[in-house]
C-alpha positions, 0 to 999 in steps of 0.5 A: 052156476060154476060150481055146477060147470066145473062138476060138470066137467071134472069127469072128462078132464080125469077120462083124459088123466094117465098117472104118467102125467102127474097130478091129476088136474083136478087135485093141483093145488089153488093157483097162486096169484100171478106175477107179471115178470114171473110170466114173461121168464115162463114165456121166454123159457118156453120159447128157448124150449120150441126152439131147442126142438126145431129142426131147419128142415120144419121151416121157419119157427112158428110164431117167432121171427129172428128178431124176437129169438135173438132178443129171447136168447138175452133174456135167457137165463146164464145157466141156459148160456152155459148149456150151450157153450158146453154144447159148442166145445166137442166141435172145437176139439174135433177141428183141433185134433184134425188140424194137430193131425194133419200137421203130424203127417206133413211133418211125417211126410217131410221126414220121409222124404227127407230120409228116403231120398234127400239123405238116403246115402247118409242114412244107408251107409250108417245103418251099414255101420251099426248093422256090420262088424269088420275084423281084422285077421292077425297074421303071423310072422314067419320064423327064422332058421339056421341052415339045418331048420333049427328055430332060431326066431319064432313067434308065438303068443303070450299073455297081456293084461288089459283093463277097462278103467270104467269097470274098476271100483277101486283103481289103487287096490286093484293095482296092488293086487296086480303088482303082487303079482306082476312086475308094474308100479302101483302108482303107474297102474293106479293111475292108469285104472283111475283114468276115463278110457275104455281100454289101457294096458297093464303089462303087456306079453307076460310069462303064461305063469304071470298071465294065469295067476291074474286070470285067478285073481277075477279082478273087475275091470281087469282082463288076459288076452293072448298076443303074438310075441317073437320068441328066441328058444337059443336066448335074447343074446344068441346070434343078436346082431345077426338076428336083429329084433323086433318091438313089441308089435313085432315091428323089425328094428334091425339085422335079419328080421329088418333085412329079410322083412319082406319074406318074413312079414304075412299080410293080414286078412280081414271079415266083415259081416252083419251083426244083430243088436247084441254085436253077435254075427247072424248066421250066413251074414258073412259079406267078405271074408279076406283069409291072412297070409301068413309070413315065410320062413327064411332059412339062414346060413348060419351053424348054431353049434359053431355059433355058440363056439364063436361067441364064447371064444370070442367073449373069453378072449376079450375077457382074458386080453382086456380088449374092449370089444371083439368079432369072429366070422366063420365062412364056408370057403367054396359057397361063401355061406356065413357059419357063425358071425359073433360081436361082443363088447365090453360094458364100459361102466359095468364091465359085463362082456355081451353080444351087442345088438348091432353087427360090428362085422359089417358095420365097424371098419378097421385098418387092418395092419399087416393081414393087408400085406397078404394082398399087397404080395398077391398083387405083386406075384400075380402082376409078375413082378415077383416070384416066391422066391426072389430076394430082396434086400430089406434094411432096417429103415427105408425112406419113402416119400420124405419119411423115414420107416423103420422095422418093428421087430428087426434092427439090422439089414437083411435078405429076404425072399417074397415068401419070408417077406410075409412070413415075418411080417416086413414093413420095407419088404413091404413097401419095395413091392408096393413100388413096383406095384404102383397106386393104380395097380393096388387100387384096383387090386383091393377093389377087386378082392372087396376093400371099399365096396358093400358085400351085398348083391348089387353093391348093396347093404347085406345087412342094415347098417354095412359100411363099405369101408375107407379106400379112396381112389388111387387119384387121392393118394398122396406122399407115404399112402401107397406105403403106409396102405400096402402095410394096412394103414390108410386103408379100412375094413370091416370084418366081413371084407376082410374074411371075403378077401382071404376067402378068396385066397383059399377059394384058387383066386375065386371071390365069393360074396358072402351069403347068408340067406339059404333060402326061404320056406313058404306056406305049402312047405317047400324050400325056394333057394336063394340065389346063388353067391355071385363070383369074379376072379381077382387073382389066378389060380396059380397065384392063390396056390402059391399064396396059401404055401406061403400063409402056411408057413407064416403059422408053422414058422412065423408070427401066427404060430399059435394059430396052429390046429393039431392035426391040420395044416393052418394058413393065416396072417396076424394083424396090429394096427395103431387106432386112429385118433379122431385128432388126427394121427394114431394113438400110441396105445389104442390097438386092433389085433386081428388073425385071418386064416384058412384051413386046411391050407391044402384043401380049405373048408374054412375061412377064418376072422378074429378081431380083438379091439384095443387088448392089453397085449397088442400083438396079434401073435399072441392075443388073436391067432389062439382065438382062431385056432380055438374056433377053427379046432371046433369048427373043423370037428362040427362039419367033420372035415378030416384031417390031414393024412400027414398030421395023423400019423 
């Protein structure tokens, strides 16, 4: 009978068969005897499955409470349990990248903050820094000229060596390349190209051929750059202690380029500008451009021709006499202009004769023996105590003040005029006058022709280091001083003093102050004159006339013979004097020999100064009155003063 039902039914069950569905039901293979427990993993597995395809919007499960899911998840299988943990980690990675986000743009938005408005002044000025570049703009030195616009000092630029050590692989074989060439120490230069830094220098302001040859070279590391130098086209000795010089970074150090340092330095300018990454100025990103003031030229008073002269004479006599140093001044006698001031001395261990970088005529005072009796004499004639031709009995010795004075050249007793006083140089003379005179008087007088005081405007240094002298106050002196200081001892001077002094004698009684400025050129060109000389009487007219007879006949006739000057009438007097001893007293043979002098004596052009320190032969006849004869010959020549109608004939 089952047999007969189940062929009865086997037709529709296969009307329902679709060969998606498998096996047809008919054909499956006899069902195997059932397990308990294999039914209840096919139950709970087919529950998990209604579950897995539940949504909350089908309301509760169907034939399921919560209870009994719970107790089915436990009875799941483990491969079912890691299904689902699988199913929960994309969840997990979202809330984390969303927390990991937020917590970046907070930390985003504190730094914001931070950099816009907390520290935005900080910020905006470095990006200021790193996004502009400042140059500084080098001015250039004005040059110095002589009175007729000849360069005497001039900056221009020169070649130095730079290194940048992080560059340079062999630091000893680069060095001795660059000595081979330059005059450095290998060692030096080694160990400067071995050290950390970013910039050292090789040599500094070499000669263009020394520069060029390294540039050939193309050593790593190494380079050539041009920086402003000064420049002398006469030499590094010419006029030195007038000029003064300067460091290597054109810094003054002394004489004119110290004094007139104010005209002469420029001001430098700058520019700063944006920049790109690569350091390159952008186009139209100019913040500030300041141009640089350039220095102006300053005109001296000063003849190179007569300078040159007054150097080699004065360094030729030093040589021939022995002396240990000597200075010459040539002034122009009615503007007071210095034409030519020389200083030599003599190297003590070598014995090389050269110009010194210092100005002995401003700054080494001297006592100048008997050239100060010229003032003495002066003094008296314009007082009115005197007269050219009034005689005085001037014996071998005379005593003053306790002290016995004895003439140098003269053993017996004697009448002698004021004028012939001069002429032969007379000590007693001397001193019979100053008498008369008195302390207060000669004070004043000296001051006024220039002794104790500065020759500058204003009782200023006209020039780095000028010494005033030594003439103490009237008030001061005691025994034998008015004496032994109307003869020129006592008393001290520099050069310069005394070339002022005698000038104004040849200017009819007029002192001028010593000029040396021209004036000065600025940049459009146009010369600005110094002031002019400032002046004062310190004798009368006809007292300076008188004056100039009587130094003219001490050439033609007295102790400054051989300072004559063929075709021109000379006027002057020699001076010798012992050197103090820094002991105390004088040295017995330690002397300066001096001649000052003006010519021509009728109509005086030139003023003339001649010192000669410590020579063999000490009488200034001999060693200093041929060496003013020899520059005021050239002098004289150079300025084409004619000469005197009477000599020529």
């Amino acid at each position: 009978m089952t047999d007969v039902l189940e062929q009865h039914q086997r037709p529709d069950t296969m009307a329902q068969w679709h060969p998606s569905m498998g096996k047809p039901p008919g054909l499956a293979a006899p069902a195997a005897r059932r397990d308990p427990a294999s039914d209840r993993r096919s139950r709970a597995a087919a529950s998990q499955a209604r579950q897995q395809r539940w949504h909350p919007a089908a309301g509760a499960p169907r034939g399921r409470d919560a209870p009994q899911r719970r107790r089915a998840a436990e009875q799941a299988s483990p491969s079912s349990r890691r299904r689902s943990a699988r199913a929960g980690l994309p969840r997990r990675r979202a809330l984390l990248l969303i927390v990991a986000s937020i917590a970046a743009l907070a930390t985003l938005g504190v730094r914001l903050v931070q950099v816009q408005w907390l520290d935005r002044d900080t910020y905006a000025a470095l990006g200021e820094r790193q996004g502009t570049a400042h140059w500084e703009i080098e001015s250039v030195r004005g040059a110095i000229l002589d009175r007729n616009l000849n360069l005497l000092a001039v900056s221009d630029s020169l070649p130095t060596i730079w290194a940048d050590p992080r560059q340079v692989t062999d630091p000893y074989a680069t060095a001795a390349a660059l000595a081979s060439v330059l005059d450095v120490d290998v060692e030096v230069v080694a160990e400067r190209l071995a050290s950390d830094r970013h910039f050292v220098y090789v040599a500094r302001q070499v000669s263009p051929q020394d520069g060029l040859a390294v540039q050939e070279m193309q050593l790593a590391g190494i380079g050539v750059r041009r920086e402003l130098s000064r420049l002398r086209p006469n030499g590094d000795d010419f006029a030195r202690g007038l000029l003064g010089g300067t460091d290597i970074d054109q810094n003054p150090l002394g004489g004119a380029e110290m004094q007139f340092a104010e005209l002469l330095d420029g001001t430098d300018g700058r520019e700063v500008a944006r920049i790109a990454l690569s350091g390159m100025p952008l186009p139209a990103g100019t913040q500030l451009f300041e141009p640089a003031s350039h220095g102006d030229d300053v005109v001296l008073t000063l003849h190179t021709q007569m300078q040159w002269v007054a150097e080699r004479s004065i360094s030729e006599a030093v040589q021939e006499t022995g002396a240990q140093g000597g200075m010459a001044v040539v002034m122009a006698v009615d503007t007071g202009d210095v034409l030519a001031l020389a200083g030599v001395a003599r190297d003590r261990d070598t014995g090389r004769i050269r110009p010194v970088a210092y100005n002995p005529a401003y700054s080494h005072p001297f006592e100048p023996g008997s050239v100060a009796k010229s003032f003495a004499i002066a003094t008296a004639l314009d007082a009115g105590l005197t007269t050219p031709e009034e005689l005085h009995h001037t014996p071998s010795s005379y005593t003053f003040a306790d002290k016995e004075f004895v003439e140098p050249y003269s053993s017996f007793d004697r009448q002698m005029t004021t004028s012939e006083i001069l002429v032969h140089s007379s000590n007693i003379g001397t001193i019979k006058l100053a008498e008369r005179i008195g302390a207060a008087r000669l004070h004043r007088s000296l001051r006024s022709f220039g002794f104790g005081r500065l020759t500058g405007s204003g009782d200023a240094p006209a020039l780095p280091g000028e010494s005033r002298g030594i003439l103490r106050p009237a008030k001061q002196w005691r025994g034998t001083d008015l004496a032994t200081i109307a003869f020129g001892q006592g008393v001290a001077v520099t050069a310069i003093q005394l070339t002022a002094a005698f000038n104004a004698l040849a200017n009819d009684g007029e002192y001028v102050q010593p000029r040396l400025v021209v004036g000065s050129v600025g940049s459009d060109g146009t010369l600005q004159p110094a002031a002019a000389a400032s002046t004062r009487r310190v004798v009368s007219e006809e007292t300076a006339r008188q004056m100039q007879t009587i130094l003219a006949e001490v050439v033609e006739t007295g102790t400054g013979k051989r300072a004559a000057v063929e075709g021109y009438r000379a006027a002057g007097k020699t001076g010798t004097a012992q050197k103090a001893s820094p002991d105390g007293g004088y040295l017995d043979d330690a002397y300066t020999s001096s001649f000052a002098g003006f010519l021509p004596a009728d109509r005086p052009e030139l003023t003339v100064v001649v010192v000669l320190d410590e020579p063999r032969e000490h009488r200034a006849g001999i060693v200093a009155a041929p060496v003013f004869a020899e520059i005021a010959e050239y002098a004289l020549r150079m300025l084409r003063v004619s000469p005197d109608e009477h000599r020529t004939r």
